[in-house]
Each structure stands twice: as C-alpha cells, then as structure tokens.
KEKE-3310 file (N, C-alpha, C; in steps of 0.2 Angstrom, whole numbers, plus 5000, padded with zeros to 4 digits):
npx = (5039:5025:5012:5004:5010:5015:5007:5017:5030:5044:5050:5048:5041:5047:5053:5042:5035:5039:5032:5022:5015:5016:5009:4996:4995:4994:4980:4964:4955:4945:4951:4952:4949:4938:4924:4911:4893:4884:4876:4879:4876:4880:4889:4886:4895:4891:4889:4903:4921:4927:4928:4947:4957:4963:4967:4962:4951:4935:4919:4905:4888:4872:4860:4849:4850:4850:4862:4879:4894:4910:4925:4941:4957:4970:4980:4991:4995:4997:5008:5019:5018:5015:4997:4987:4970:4956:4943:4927:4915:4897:4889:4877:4874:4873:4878:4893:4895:4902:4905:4903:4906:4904:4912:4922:4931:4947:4960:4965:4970:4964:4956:4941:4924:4906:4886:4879:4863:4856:4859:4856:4865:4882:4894:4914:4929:4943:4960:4973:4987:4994:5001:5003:5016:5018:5015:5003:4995:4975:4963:4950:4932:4919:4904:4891:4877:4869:4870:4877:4895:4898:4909:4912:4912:4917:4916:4927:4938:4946:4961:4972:4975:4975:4970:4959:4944:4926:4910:4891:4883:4868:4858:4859:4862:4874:4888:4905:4922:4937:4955:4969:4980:4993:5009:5010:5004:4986:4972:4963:4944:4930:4916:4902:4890:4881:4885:4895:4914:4916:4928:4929:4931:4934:4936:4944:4954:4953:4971:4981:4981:4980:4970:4961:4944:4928:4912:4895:4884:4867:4861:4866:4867:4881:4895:4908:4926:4938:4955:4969:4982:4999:5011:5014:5003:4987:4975:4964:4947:4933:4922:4910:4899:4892:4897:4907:4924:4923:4933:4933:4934:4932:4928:4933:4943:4948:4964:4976:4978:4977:4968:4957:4941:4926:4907:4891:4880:4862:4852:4857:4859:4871:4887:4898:4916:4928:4944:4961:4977:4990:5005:5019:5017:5010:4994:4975:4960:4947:4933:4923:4911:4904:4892:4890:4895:4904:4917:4914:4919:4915:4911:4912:4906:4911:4923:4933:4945:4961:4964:4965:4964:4953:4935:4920:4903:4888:4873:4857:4845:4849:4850:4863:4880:4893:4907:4921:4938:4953:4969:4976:4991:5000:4994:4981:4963:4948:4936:4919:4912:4898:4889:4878:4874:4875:4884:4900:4898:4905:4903)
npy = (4945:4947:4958:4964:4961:4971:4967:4957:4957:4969:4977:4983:4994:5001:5009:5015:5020:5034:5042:5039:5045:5060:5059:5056:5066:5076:5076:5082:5079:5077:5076:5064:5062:5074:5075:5067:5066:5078:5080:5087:5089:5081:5087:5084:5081:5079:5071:5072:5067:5048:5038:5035:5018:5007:4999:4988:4997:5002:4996:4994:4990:5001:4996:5006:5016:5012:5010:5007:5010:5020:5020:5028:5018:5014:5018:5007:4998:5007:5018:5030:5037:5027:5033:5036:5038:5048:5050:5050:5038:5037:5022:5020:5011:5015:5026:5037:5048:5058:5061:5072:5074:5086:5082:5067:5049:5051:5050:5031:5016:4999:4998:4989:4986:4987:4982:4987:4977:4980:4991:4999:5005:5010:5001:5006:5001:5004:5000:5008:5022:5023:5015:4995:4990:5001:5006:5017:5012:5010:5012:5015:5017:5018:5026:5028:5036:5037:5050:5057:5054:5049:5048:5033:5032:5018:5008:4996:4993:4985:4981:4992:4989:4983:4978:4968:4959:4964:4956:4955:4943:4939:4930:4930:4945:4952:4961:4955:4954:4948:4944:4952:4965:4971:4976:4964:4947:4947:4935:4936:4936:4947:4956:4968:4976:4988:4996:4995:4988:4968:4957:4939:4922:4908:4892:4884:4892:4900:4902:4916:4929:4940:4949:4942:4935:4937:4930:4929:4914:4911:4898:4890:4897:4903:4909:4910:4908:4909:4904:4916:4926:4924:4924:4917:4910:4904:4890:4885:4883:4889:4890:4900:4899:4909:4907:4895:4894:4882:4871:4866:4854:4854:4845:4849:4862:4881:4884:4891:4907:4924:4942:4938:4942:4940:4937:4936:4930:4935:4932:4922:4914:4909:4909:4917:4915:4926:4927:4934:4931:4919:4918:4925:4939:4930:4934:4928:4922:4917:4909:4905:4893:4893:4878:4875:4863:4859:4868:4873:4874:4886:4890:4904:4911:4925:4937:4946:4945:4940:4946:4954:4960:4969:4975:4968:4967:4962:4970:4975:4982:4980:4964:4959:4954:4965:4971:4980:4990:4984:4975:4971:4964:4973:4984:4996:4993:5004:4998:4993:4976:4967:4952:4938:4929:4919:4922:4934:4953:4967:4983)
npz = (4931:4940:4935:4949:4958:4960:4974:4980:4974:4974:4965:4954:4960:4967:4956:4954:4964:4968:4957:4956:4967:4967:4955:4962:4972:4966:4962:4958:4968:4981:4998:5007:5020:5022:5031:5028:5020:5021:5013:5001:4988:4971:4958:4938:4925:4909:4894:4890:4890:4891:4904:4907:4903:4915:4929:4944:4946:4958:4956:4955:4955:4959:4963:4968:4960:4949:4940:4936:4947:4945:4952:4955:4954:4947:4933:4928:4914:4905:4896:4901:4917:4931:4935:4951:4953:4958:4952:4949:4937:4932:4924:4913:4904:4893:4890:4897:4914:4920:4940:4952:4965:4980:4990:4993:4991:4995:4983:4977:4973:4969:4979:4989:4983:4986:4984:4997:5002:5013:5018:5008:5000:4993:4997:5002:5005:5012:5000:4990:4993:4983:4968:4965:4977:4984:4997:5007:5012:5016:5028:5027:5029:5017:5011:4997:4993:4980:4978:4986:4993:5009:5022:5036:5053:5058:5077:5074:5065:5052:5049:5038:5019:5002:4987:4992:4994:4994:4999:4997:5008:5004:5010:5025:5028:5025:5025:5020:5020:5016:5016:5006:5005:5013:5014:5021:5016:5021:5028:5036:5041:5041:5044:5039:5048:5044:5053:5057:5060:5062:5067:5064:5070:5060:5062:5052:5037:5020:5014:5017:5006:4993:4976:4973:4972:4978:4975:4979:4979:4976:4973:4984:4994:4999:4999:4987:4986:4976:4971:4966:4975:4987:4982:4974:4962:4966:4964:4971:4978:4988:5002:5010:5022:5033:5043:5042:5036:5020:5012:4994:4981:4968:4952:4941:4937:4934:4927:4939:4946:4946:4949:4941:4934:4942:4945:4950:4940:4937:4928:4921:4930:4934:4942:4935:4929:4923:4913:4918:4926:4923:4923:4925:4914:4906:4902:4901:4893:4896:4900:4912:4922:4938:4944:4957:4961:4953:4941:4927:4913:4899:4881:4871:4857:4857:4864:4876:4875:4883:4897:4913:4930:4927:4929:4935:4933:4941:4931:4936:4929:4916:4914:4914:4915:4916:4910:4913:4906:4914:4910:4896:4898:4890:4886:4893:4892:4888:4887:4886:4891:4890:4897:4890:4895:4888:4876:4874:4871:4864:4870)
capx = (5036:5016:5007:4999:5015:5009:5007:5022:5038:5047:5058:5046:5035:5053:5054:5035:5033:5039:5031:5013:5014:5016:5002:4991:4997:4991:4975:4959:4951:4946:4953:4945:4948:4935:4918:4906:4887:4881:4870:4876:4872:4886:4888:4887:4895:4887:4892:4909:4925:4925:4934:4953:4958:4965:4967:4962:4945:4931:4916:4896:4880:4870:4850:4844:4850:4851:4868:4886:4897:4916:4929:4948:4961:4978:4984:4996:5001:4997:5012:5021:5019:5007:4995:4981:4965:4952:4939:4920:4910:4893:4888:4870:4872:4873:4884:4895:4892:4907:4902:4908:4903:4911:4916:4921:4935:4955:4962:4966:4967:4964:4948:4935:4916:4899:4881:4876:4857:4855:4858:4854:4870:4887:4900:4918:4934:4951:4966:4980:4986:5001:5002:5009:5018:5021:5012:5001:4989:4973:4958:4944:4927:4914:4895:4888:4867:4866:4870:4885:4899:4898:4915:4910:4918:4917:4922:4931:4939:4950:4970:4972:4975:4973:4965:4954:4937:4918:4902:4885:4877:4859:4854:4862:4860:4881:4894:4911:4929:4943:4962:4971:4988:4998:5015:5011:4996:4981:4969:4956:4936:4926:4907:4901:4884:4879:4889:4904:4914:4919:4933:4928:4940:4934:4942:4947:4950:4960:4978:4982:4982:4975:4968:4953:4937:4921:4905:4889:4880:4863:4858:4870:4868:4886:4900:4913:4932:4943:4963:4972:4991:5001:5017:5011:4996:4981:4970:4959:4940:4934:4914:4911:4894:4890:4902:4913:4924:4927:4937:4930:4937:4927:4932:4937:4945:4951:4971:4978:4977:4976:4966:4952:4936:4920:4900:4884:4873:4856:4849:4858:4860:4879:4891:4904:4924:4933:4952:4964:4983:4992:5009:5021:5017:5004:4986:4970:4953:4945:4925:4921:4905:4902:4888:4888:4899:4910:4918:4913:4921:4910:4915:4907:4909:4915:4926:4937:4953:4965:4963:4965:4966:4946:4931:4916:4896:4880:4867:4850:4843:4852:4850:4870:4887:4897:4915:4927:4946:4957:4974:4981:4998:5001:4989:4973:4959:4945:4932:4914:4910:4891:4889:4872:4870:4880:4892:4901:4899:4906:4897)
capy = (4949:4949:4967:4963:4963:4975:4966:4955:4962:4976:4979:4989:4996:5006:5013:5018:5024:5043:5047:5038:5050:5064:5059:5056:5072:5082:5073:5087:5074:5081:5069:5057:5065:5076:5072:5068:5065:5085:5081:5092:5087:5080:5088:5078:5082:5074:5072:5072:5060:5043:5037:5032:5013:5007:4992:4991:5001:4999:4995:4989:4991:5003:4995:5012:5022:5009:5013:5006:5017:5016:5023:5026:5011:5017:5016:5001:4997:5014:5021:5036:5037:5024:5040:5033:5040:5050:5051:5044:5038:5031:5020:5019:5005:5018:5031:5037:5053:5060:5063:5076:5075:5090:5078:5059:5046:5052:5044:5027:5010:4994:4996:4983:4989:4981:4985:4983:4977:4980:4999:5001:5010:5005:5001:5006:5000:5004:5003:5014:5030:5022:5009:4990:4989:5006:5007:5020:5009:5015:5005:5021:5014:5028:5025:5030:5034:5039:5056:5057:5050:5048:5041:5032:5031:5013:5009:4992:4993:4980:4984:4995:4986:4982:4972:4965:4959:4962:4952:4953:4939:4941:4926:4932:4951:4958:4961:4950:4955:4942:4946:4959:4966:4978:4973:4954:4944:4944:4929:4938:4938:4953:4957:4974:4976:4994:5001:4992:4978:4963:4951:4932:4918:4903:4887:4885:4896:4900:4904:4924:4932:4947:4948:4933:4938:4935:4929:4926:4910:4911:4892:4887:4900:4902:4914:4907:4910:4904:4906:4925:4927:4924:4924:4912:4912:4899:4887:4883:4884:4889:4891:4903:4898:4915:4905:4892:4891:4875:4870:4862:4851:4850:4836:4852:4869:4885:4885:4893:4911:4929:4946:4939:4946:4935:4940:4932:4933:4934:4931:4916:4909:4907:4912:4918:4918:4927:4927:4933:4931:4914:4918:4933:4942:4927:4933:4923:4927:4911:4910:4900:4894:4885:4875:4874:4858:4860:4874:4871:4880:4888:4891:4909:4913:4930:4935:4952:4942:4941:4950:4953:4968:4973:4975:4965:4967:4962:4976:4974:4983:4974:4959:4954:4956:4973:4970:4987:4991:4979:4975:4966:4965:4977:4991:4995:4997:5006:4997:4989:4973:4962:4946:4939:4921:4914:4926:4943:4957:4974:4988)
capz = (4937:4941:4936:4954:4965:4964:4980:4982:4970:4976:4961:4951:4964:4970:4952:4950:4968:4967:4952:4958:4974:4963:4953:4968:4977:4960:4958:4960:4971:4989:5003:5011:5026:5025:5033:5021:5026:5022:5008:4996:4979:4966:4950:4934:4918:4905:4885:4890:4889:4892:4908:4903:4903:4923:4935:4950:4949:4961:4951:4958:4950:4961:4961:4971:4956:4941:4935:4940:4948:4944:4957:4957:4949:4941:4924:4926:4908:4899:4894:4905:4923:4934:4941:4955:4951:4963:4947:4948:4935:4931:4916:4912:4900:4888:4890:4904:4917:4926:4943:4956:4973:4984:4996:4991:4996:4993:4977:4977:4970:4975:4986:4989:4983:4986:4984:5003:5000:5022:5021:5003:4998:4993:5004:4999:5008:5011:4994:4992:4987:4980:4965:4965:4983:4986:5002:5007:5012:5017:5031:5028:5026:5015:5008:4992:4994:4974:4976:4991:5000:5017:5027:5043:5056:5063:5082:5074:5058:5047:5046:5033:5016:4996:4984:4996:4991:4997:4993:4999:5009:5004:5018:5031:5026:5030:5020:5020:5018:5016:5013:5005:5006:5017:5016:5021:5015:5023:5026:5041:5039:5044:5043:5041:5050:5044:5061:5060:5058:5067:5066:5066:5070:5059:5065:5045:5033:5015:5014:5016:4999:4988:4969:4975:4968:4982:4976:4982:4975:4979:4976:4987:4997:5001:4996:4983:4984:4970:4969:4970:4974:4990:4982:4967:4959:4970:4961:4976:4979:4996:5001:5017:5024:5038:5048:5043:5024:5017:5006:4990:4977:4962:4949:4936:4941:4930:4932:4946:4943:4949:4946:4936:4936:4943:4947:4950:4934:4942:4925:4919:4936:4933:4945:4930:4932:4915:4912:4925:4925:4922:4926:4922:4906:4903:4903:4897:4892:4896:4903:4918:4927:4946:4946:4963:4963:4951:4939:4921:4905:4895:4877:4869:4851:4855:4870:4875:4871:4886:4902:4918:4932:4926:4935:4932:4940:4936:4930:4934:4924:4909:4917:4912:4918:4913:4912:4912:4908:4914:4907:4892:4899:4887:4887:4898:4886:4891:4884:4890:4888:4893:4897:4892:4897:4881:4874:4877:4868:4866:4869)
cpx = (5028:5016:5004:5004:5023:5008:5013:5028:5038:5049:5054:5040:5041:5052:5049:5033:5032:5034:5023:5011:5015:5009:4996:4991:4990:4982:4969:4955:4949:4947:4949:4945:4943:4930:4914:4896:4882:4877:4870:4878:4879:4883:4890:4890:4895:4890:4898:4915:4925:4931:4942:4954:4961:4964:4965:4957:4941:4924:4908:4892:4878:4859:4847:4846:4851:4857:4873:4891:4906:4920:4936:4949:4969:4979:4988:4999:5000:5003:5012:5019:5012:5004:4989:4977:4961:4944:4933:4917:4903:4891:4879:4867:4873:4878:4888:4895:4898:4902:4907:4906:4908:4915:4916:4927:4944:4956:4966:4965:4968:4959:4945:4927:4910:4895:4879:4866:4852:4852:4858:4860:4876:4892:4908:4924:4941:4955:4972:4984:4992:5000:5006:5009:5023:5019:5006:4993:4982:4967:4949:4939:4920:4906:4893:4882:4867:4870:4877:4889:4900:4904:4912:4915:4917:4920:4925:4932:4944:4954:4968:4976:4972:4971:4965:4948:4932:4911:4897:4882:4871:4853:4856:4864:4867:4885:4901:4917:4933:4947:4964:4981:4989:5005:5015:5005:4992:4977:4964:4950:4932:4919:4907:4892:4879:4879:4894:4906:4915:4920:4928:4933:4936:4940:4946:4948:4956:4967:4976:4982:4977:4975:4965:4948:4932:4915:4901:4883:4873:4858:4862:4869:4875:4893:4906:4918:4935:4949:4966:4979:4994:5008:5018:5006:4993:4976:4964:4951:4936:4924:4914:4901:4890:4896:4908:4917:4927:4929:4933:4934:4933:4932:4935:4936:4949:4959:4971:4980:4975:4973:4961:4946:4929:4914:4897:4879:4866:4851:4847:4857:4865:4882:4898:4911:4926:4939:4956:4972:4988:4998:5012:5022:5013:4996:4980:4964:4948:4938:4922:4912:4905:4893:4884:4893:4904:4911:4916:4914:4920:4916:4913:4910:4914:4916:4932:4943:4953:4963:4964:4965:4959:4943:4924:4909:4889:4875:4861:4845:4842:4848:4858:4874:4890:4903:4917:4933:4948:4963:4974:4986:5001:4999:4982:4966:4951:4937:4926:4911:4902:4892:4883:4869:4875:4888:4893:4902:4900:4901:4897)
cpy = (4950:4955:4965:4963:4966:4973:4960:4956:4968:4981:4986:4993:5002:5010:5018:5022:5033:5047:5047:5043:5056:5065:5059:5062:5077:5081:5078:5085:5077:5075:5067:5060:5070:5073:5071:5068:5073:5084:5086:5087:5086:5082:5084:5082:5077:5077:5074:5067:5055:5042:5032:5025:5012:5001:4994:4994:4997:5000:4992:4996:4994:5003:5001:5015:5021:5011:5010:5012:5015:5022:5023:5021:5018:5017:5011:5003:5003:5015:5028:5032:5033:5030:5034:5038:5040:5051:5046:5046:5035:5030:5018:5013:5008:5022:5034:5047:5054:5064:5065:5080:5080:5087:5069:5056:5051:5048:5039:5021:5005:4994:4994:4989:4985:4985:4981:4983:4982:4988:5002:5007:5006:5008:5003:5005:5001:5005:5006:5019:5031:5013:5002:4990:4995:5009:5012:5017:5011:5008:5011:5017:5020:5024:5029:5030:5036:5047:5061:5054:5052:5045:5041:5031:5026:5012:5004:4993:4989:4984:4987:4987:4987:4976:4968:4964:4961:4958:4954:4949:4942:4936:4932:4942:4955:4957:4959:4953:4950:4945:4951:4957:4972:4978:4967:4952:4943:4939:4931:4939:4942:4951:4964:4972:4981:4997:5000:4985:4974:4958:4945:4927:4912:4898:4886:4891:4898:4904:4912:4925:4938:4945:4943:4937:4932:4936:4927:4921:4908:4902:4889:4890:4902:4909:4910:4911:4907:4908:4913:4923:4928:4923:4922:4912:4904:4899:4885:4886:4882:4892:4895:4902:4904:4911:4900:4893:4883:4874:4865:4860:4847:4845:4843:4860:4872:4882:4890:4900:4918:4935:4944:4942:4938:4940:4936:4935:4930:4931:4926:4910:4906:4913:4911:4918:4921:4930:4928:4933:4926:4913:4925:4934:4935:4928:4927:4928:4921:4912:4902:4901:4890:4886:4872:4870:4858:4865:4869:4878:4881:4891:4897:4911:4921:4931:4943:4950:4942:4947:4948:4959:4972:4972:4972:4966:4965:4971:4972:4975:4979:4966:4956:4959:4961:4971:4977:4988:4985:4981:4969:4962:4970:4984:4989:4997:4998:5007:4992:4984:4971:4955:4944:4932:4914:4916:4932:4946:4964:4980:4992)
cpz = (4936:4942:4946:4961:4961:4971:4982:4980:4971:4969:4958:4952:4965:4964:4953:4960:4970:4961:4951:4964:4973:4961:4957:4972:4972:4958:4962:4965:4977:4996:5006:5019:5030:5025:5026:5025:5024:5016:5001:4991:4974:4961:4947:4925:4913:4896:4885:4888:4894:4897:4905:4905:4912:4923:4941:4952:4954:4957:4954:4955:4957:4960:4963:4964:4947:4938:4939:4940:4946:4949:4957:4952:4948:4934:4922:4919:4904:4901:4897:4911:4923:4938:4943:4954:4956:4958:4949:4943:4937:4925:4918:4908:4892:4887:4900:4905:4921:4932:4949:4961:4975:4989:4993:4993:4992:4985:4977:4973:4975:4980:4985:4990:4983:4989:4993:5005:5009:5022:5013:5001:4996:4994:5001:5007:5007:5003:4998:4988:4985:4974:4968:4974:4987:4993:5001:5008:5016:5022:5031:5025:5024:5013:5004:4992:4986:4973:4980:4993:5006:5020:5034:5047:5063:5070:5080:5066:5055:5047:5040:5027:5009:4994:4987:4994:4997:4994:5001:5001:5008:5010:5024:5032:5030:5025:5025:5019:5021:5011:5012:5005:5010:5019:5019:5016:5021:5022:5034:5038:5043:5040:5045:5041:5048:5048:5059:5061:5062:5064:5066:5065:5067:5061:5056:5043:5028:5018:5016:5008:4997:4982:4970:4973:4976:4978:4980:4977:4979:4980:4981:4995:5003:4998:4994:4985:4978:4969:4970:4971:4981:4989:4974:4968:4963:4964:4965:4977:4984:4996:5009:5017:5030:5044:5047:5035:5025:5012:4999:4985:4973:4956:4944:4939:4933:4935:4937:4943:4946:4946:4941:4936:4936:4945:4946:4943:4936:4935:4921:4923:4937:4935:4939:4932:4925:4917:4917:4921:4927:4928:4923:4914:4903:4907:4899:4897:4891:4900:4907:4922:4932:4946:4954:4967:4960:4945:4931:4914:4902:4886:4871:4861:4852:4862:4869:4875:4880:4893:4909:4924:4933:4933:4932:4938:4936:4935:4931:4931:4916:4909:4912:4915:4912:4916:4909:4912:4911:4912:4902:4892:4893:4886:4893:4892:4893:4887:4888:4885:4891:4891:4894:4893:4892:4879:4875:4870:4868:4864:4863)
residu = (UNK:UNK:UNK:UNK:UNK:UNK:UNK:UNK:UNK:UNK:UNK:UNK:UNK:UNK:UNK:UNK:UNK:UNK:UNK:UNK:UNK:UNK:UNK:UNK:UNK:UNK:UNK:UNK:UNK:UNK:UNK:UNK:UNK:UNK:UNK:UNK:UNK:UNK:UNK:UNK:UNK:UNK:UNK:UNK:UNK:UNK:UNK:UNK:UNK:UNK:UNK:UNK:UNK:UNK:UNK:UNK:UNK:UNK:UNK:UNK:UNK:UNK:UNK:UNK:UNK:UNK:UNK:UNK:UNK:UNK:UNK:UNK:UNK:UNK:UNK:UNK:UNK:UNK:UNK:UNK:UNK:UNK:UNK:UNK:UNK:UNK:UNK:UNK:UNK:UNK:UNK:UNK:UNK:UNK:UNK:UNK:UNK:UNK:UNK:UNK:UNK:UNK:UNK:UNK:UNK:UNK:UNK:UNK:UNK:UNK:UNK:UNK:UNK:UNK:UNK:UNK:UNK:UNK:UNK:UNK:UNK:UNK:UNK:UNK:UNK:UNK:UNK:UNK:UNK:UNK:UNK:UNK:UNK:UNK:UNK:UNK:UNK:UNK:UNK:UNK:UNK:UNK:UNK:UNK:UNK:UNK:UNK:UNK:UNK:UNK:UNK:UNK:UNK:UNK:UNK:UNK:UNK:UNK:UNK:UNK:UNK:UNK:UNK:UNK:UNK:UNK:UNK:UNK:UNK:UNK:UNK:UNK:UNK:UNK:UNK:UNK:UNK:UNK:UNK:UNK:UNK:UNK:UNK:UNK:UNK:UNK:UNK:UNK:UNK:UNK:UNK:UNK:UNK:UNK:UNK:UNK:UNK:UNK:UNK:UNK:UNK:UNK:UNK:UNK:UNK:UNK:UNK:UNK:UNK:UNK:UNK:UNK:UNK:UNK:UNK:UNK:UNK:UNK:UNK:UNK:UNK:UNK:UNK:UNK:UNK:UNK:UNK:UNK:UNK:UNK:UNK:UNK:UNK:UNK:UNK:UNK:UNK:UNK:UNK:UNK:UNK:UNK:UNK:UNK:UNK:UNK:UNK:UNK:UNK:UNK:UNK:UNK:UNK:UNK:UNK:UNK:UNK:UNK:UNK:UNK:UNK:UNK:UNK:UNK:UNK:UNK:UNK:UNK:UNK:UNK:UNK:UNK:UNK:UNK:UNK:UNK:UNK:UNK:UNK:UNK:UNK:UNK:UNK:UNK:UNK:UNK:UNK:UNK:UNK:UNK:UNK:UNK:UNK:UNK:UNK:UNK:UNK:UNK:UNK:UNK:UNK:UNK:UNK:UNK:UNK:UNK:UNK:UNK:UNK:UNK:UNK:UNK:UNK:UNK:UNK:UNK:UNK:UNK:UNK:UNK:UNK:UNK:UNK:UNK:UNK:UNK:UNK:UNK:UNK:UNK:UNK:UNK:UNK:UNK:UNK:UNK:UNK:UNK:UNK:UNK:UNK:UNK:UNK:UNK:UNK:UNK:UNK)
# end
C-alpha cells in the first residue's frame, strides 16, 4: 500500500481517520476561519525545540524575510497515532524559531506553498484536516507577509483539495496550481493573479493526479512537471508554457514515481529532483537534474539515504537547496539537509 493514498487506498485511511480528527481537533492551532489581516505581530519562541519529523509539510524560502517557513504535515510513519499539525516554523539556515501568529491557517496537511514574487508574500493553499484519504479537504487560500496570515477571500477559487502543487512563473508574474486530490484525482490549471484565481482550459494537458512536484526552469522559461500518482505511480514529463503543457520525452527519465522532492537551484542552474517512492514500501534516494531536454542523474558522494514525503526549497541566502523531514518508510526524521551544486549535506 503507498504512504500517499493517502490519496487513493482507503484501507488504512478508515483505521487512522478517528484518531487523526482527534488530533486535529486538540491541536492549539486557531482556525482558519478566523480573519486574519489585523497586523498583529506573531510571537516567536526562540532556543527552543526543534520541529518533530512529518510528511506533507508546507515549506518555501521567504526572500522578504530570508528564512524558510515550514507549515503543518502529519507524522505519517512516527510511531502512535497520525496527528495533523497546525505548528509554524522558521529555519534560518542555522537554527529553528517557533513562530506563533494570533491568527494563522487551521491545521492541516497536504497544502500547496509558493513564494509569490508579484505580491511579495507567500501564498498558501487548500490540504486537509484529516491524514491519508480521510477527507476534510480544505479549498482556503491565506498570505504570509513575514510577520502574519492573511486569509483571502477570492471571488473564484479551486475545489477544495490535497497534495496539489504551486510554482512561480517569474516570466509571466502568477502563480500555477495543477492537480490534487479530493476523493478523485484532479488534473485542472489555475492561476492566482494576487485577487484571485481563474481556471484555464488548455486544449492538452497531464493525466489527473496528486504528489507531482511543480517547477519553474528559468532557461526554458517554462514550468516542469514530472510523474505523481493517479492510481500508479507516473513517469512522465510535461512543460506548461503560460498557456499550453506539452508533453516531453527526453531520451533518459527517473523511474515512475511519486512524493519526491524537486526545486530550482538558482545557484547551480539545475532544476533538482531527489528520491521519491518507487512502489509500496519501496523508497529511493536517488539525485536528479533537467537540462532543459532531458533528465540526467547525477551521482553525490553523500546523500540523505532513501526518502520520500519531504519538503525541499532553494534558500537564497545559502544560495542551495534545504531539504526537511520526509519519510523513510519507516520513520520520519526530522533532519536538514543542503544541496550545494555537487553533494548533499547534513546540517
């Protein structure tokens, strides 16, 4: 059985559902339902504990504030109950900062995050406030300026929905959402303008699925998809131009595989893929690059072993990729690693 269906196995989504809806009930978190937008000031507790291992966070680099933020996920394979998570960090590169807005989103896993370069903030989407395929799927759209959450309140807004991605066009200056889950697979494309979203009907365009990673490659100036889970795990590699996607077929592709973690390294110039989830109870921890035409697998003396589940982002500050948590199929570790052009290493 795939950790991720989560979005399409029932079996042990029915076990873990009551006791994830507990945990999420109990979670000190304040709902998403209140407004946010009032300016008041998040506390930060500092020289404290380090956020616990998860799946499913939401995770991007913050350039107005230099720090990545990390948001929500679950526990997946820790040991006892799966609880969904309303908790935010940030990591400085150095150490981490629990941070604790009076108002911020409901606890959830599973939501799509991106630095929106436009409105200078970062944009958070939908998840849900139930692990796996337990429902509770959520379509609220909020805003991080550094200091608060904001939920807006678009007049169009994308079906509620999980592990759905976002990217940044930098040409074309809008944020992108494709796929998801909510009891079926999605396969719609949105654009949020900094008001609000709207549908687009490209005449092509990938399968339905969730766990797809979006990038943005800038010499191509195009937005990467590759593979994700519609039932079975997808090998495919799809380009989204501001209007159309095409299918692509390089001469050499990662296997077919779901939940990996991909980012644009601004400092290598390699749009990265690492690891991901083969088939059930088979992870990898394999390091990928697209050249634009085709995938190329890179071979690093050191490497976080096996994974899948994480969250991965460039820093700019660093100038490298910060991967977070994840799962081994076995445990969630709740370790950071960096990218820096060659090899990874732990923090």
């Amino acid at each position: 059985m795939f950790m991720s269906k989560l979005s399409g196995t029932t079996c042990l989504a029915v076990v873990l559902v009551a006791v994830a809806a507990v945990a999420a009930a109990a979670s000190p978190a304040v709902s998403g339902s209140v407004a946010g937008g009032t300016g008041a000031a998040a506390s930060a507790v500092r020289n404290g504990p380090v956020p616990a291992g998860r799946v499913w966070a939401s995770w991007a680099y913050d350039p107005a504030q230099r720090d990545v933020v990390l948001f929500g996920g679950d526990t997946g394979y820790q040991s006892g109950a799966d609880t969904v998570t309303g908790r935010m960090w940030t990591w400085n590169g150095r150490t981490w900062t629990r941070r604790q807005p009076k108002v911020h989103p409901s606890p959830r896993t599973g939501a799509a995050i991106v630095w929106d370069g436009a409105t200078r903030q970062l944009l958070l989407f939908g998840g849900s406030r139930l692990p796996f395929t337990g429902g509770g799927f959520l379509a609220d759209t909020w805003a991080w300026n550094g200091r608060s959450w904001t939920r807006l309140h678009p007049a169009v807004s994308p079906p509620a929905r999980h592990n759905a991605d976002l990217v940044y066009d930098t040409t074309r200056h809008q944020v992108i959402l494709f796929g998801g889950y909510n009891g079926r697979y999605l396969g719609d494309t949105w654009t949020w303008n900094g008001r609000t979203w709207t549908q687009l009907h490209p005449a092509t365009a990938p399968l339905p699925r969730d766990t797809h990673s979006l990038v943005y490659d800038p010499a191509t100036r195009t937005t990467i998809l590759f593979g994700g889970f519609n039932g079975e795990p997808l090998g495919d590699t799809w380009s989204w131009d501001g209007t159309t996607w095409t299918q692509l077929h390089p001469a050499a592709a990662p296997l077919a595989r779901l939940a990996w973690q991909a980012a644009y390294d601004a400092a290598s110039h390699q749009l990265v893929l690492f690891g991901g989830q083969l088939t059930a109870g088979r992870f990898t921890g394999d390091t990928w690059s697209w050249n634009g035409t085709s995938w190329i697998q890179l071979h690093p003396p050191a490497t976080p072993g096996p994974r899948a589940y994480g969250s991965l982002t460039y820093d700019q500050k660093l100038h490298r990729l910060i991967l977070f948590a994840g799962s081994t199929g076995n445990f969630d570790p709740a370790t950071v690693w960096e990218w820096n052009g060659t090899t990874w290493s732990r923090h």
